[in-house]
C-alpha positions in Angstrom: 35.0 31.1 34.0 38.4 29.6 32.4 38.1 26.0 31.7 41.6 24.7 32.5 41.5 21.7 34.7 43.8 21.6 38.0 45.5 18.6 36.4 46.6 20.2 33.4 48.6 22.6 35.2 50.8 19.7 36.9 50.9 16.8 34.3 52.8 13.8 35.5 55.6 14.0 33.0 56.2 18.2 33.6 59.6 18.7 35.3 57.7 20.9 37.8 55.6 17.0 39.3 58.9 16.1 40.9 61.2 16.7 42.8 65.4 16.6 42.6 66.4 13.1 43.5 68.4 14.1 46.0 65.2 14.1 48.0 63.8 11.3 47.0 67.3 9.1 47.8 67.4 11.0 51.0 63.3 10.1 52.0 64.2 6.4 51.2 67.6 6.0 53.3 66.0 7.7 55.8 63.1 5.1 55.8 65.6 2.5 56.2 66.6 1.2 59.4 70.1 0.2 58.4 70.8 3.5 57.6 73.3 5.7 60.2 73.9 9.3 60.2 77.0 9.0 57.9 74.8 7.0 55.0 72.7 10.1 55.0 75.1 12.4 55.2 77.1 11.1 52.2 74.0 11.3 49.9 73.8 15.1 50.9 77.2 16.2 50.3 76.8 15.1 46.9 75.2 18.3 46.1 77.3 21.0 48.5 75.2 23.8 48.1 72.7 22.1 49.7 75.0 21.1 52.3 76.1 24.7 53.0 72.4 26.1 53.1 71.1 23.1 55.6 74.3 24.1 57.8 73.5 28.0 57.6 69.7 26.9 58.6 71.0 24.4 61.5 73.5 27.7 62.6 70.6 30.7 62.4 68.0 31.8 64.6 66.7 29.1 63.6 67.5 26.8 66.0 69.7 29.2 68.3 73.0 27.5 67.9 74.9 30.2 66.8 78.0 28.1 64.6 77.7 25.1 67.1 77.0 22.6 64.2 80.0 21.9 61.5 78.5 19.0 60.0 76.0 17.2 58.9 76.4 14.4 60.9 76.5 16.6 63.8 73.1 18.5 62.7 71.4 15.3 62.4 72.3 14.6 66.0 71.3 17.5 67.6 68.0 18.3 65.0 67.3 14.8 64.0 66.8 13.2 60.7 63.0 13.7 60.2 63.4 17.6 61.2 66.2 17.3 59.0 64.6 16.1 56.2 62.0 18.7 56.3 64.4 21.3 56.3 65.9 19.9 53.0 62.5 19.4 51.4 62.1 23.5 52.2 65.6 24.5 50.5 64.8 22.4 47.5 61.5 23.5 46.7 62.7 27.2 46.9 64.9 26.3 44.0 62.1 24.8 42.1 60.9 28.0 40.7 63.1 30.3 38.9 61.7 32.2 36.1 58.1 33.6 37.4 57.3 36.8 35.6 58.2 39.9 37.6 55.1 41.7 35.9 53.1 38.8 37.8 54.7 38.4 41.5 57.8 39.7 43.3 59.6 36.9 43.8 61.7 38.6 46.7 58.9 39.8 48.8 57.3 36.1 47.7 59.7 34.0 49.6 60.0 36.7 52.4 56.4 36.3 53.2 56.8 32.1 52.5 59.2 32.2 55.0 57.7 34.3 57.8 54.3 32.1 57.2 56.9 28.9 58.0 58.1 30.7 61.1 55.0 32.0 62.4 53.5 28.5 62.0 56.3 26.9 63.8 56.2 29.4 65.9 52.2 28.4 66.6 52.9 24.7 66.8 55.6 25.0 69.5 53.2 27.3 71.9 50.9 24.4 71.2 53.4 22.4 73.5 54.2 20.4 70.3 57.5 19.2 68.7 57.4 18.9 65.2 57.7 22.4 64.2 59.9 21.8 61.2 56.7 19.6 59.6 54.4 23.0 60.0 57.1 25.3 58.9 57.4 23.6 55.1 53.4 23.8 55.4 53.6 27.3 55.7 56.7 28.1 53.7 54.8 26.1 50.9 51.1 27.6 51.5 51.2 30.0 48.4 53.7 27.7 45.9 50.6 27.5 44.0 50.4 30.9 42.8 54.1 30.4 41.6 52.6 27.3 39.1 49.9 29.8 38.0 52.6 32.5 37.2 54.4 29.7 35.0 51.2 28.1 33.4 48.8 30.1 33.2 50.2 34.0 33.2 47.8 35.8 30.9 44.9 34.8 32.5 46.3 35.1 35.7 46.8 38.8 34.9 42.9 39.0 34.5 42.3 37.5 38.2 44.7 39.6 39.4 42.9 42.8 37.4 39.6 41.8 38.3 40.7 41.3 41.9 41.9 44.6 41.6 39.1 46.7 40.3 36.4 44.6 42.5 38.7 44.7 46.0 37.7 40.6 46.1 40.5 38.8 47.8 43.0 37.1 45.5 42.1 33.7 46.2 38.4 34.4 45.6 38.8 36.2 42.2 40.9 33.1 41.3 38.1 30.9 42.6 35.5 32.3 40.4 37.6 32.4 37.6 39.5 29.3 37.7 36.9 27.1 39.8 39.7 26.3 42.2 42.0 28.5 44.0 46.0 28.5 44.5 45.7 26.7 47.2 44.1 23.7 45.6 47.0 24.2 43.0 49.4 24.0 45.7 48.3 20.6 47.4 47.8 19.2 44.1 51.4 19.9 43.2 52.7 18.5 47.0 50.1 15.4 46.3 52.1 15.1 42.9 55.4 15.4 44.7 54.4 12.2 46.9 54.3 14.6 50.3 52.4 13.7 53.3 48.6 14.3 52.9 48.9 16.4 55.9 51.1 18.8 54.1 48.7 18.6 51.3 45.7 19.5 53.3 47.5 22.5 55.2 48.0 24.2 52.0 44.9 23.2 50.0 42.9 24.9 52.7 45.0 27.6 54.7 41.7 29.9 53.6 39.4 28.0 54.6 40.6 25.4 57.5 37.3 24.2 58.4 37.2 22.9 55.1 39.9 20.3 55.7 38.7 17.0 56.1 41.2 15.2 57.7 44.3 17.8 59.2 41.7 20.7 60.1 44.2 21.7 62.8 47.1 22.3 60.5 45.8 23.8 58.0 44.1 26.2 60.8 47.7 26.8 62.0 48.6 27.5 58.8 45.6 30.0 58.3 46.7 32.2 61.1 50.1 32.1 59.9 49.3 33.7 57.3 47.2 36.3 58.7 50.2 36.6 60.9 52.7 37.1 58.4 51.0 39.5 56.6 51.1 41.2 59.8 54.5 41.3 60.0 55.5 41.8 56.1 53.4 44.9 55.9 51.4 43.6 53.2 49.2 46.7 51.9 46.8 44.3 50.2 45.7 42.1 52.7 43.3 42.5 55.6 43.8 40.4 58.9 40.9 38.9 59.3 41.0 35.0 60.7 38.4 32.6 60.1 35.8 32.2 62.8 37.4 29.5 65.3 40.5 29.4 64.2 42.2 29.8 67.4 39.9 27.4 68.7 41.2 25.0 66.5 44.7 25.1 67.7 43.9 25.7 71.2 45.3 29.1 71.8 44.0 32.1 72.1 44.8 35.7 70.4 44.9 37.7 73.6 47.4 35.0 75.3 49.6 34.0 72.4 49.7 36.4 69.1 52.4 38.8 70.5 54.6 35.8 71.8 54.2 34.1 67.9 54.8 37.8 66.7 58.4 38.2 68.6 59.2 34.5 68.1 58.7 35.4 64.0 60.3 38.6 63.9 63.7 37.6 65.9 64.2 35.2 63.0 63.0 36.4 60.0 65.6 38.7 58.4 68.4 36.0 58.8 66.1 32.6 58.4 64.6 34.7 54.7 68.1 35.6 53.6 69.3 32.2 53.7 66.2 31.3 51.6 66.1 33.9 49.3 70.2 32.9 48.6 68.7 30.1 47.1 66.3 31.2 44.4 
């Protein structure tokens, strides 16, 4: 059993416990009523490949509007600010993490996996007759981000959960769980907690193995669950079983029969583009 605390790994004044502050400026004009479309727009053209990546997003499969949207002004019309805004937290975290061992993770197949978890939640969300995909997608892009702080932190004994999980054929989470006492999704909502996101987004990630566990977003973090049984699914991932917890469908009211193949096509028609765009920015 290691004894590192989940607080040593994300210490307030580690450049990892923040974000760039093109986020933060955006999250506040945003919040302010007196703020128009042009205000916001002007704080994200100060960093252009940011601008370029949000306009590639707004232009993919994504959304479906095939080089419709020249402008950011015009995206925020058309997407909105808070969908928006989601979309920029997603494209900045990816450019967080730079660096991670290749011996530990492969960064490429990572991301790829991140994203089609993001689409296959949105993907979820929407056949839940909802609108606020872009929210579930960053929950799902971000459910793993905590195994990318325990590639930077903590990488030798990291290689020893990922050799016990090996030789034992536990799942990764639960050899990290025994070894650790908290797994990489506790890491992962500690670091969004630290980042001052939504509690919801905390809460989907914390506890995308274990949804029931959620206290207070159970139904997000279910949808988040599923989406990454899902994108497994998808990715070919040769380590990973697809089970789903028991009631997880339940949870988000659909069904596996009625819905999986529909989340399945929805995912796949946007993966390949949606990932690139991503992966450009790592």
């Amino acid at each position: 059993m290691s004894l590192i605390d989940i607080q040593d790994l994300i210490s307030e004044n580690d450049p990892l416990a923040s974000l760039p502050n093109t986020f933060y400026k955006l999250r506040e004009a945003i919040s302010d009523a007196n703020c128009d479309f042009e205000d916001i727009a002007e704080i994200i053209s100060m960093d252009p490949s940011l601008t370029l990546r949000l306009l590639k997003i707004v232009n993919s499969a994504f959304y479906g509007l095939r080089g419709e949207v020249e402008t950011i002004p015009h995206a925020m019309g058309i997407v909105g600010t808070e969908q928006l805004m989601q979309l920029v937290l997603a494209t900045t975290v990816v450019n967080q993490f730079k660096c991670i061992p290749k011996d530990l993770i492969d960064i490429d197949y990572f991301w790829r996996h991140s994203v089609a978890c993001g689409l296959s939640a949105r993907a979820i969300r929407e056949a839940s007759g909802e609108h606020d995909g872009e929210v579930l997608f960053v929950a799902g892009l971000l459910h793993d981000i905590g195994r990318l702080v325990l590639c930077l932190k903590v990488p030798d004994q990291l290689k020893v959960v990922l050799k016990f999980a090996q030789q034992s054929g536990d799942r990764w989470h639960r050899a990290e769980a025994k070894y650790f006492g908290f797994d990489h999704g506790g890491v992962g909502g500690a670091l969004l907690r630290a980042w001052g996101l939504p509690e919801r987004l905390q809460e989907a990630v914390a506890h995308h193995h274990l949804p029931s566990s959620a206290k207070k977003f159970p139904i997000e973090a279910a949808i988040v669950h599923l989406a990454d049984r899902i994108s497994h699914q998808i990715t070919f991932s040769e380590t990973e079983d697809f089970y789903y917890e028991k009631g997880a469908w339940d949870a988000v009211q659909l069904s596996e029969s009625s819905h999986l193949q529909q989340i399945l096509e929805q995912t796949e028609s946007q993966l390949e583009e949606v990932s690139e765009i991503f992966l450009q920015t790592s």
